[in-house]
N, C-alpha and C positions, 0 to 999 in steps of 0.2 A: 405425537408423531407429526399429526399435520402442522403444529405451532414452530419446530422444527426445519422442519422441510419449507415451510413459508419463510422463513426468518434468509435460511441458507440462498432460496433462488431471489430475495428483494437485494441481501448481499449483493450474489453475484449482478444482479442487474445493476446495483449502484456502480459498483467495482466499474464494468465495464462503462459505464455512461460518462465515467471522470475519465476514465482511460482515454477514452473515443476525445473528452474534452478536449484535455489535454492541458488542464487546470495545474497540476504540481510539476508540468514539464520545465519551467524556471526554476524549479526548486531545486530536482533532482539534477539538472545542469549544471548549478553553482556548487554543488555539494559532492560531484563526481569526484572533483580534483582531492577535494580533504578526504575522504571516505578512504581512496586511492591512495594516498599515502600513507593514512592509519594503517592501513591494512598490508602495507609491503615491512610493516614490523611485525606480522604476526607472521612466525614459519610454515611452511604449507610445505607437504611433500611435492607436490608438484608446480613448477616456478612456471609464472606464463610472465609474457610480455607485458609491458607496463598496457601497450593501447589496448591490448585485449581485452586487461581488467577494469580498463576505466569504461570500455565499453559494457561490460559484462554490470559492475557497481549501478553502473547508469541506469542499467534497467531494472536490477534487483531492487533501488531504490525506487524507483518511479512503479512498480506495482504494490512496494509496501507502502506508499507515501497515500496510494490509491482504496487499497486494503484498509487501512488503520481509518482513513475517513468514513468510506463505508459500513466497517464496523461503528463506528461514532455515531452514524446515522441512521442505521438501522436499532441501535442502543437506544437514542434519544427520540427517535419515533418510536417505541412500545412502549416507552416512558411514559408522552405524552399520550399515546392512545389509551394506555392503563388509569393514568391521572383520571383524563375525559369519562371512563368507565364508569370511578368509581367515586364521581361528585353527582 
C-alpha cells in the first residue's frame, strides 16, 4: 500500500513540475492543428467549433504529453532503484 501510494504522489509531483515547466508546450502546439483535423473525421454527437477544439486538443495533449513522461520516470526510477537494491 505504501509502495503504491508513494509511486502515485512522486507521479503527481513529476506531472505537475513539467506542467509548471512548460517543457512539451512546443510539442503540443505544433500538434493542435493535426490532432484537430484527425479528429473533425471522427462523428461526435455533439459538433463544437473548430477553435474550441483545438483549444480543448491543446490541452488534452499537453497533460498527456506530461502524464506519459512522468509515468516514464517514475518507471525508470524504480528500475534503477530496484537494479541499485539488488547488486
Amino acid at each position: 500500500m505504501i509502495k503504491w501510494t508513494l509511486r502515485l504522489i512522486v507521479f503527481l509531483m513529476i506531472t505537475f513540475m513539467l506542467m509548471c515547466s512548460g517543457v512539451f508546450d512546443p510539442l503540443a502546439e505544433i500538434l493542435k492543428y493535426t490532432v484537430t483535423n484527425l479528429m473533425n473525421y471522427i462523428p461526435t454527437e455533439k459538433w463544437e467549433p473548430y477553435p474550441d477544439r483545438l483549444e480543448d486538443n491543446y490541452f488534452t495533449m499537453y497533460i498527456v504529453f506530461n502524464a506519459v513522461a512522468a509515468a516514464a520516470a517514475v518507471f525508470i526510477g524504480e528500475k534503477i532503484v530496484w537494479l541499485d537494491r539488488n547488486t
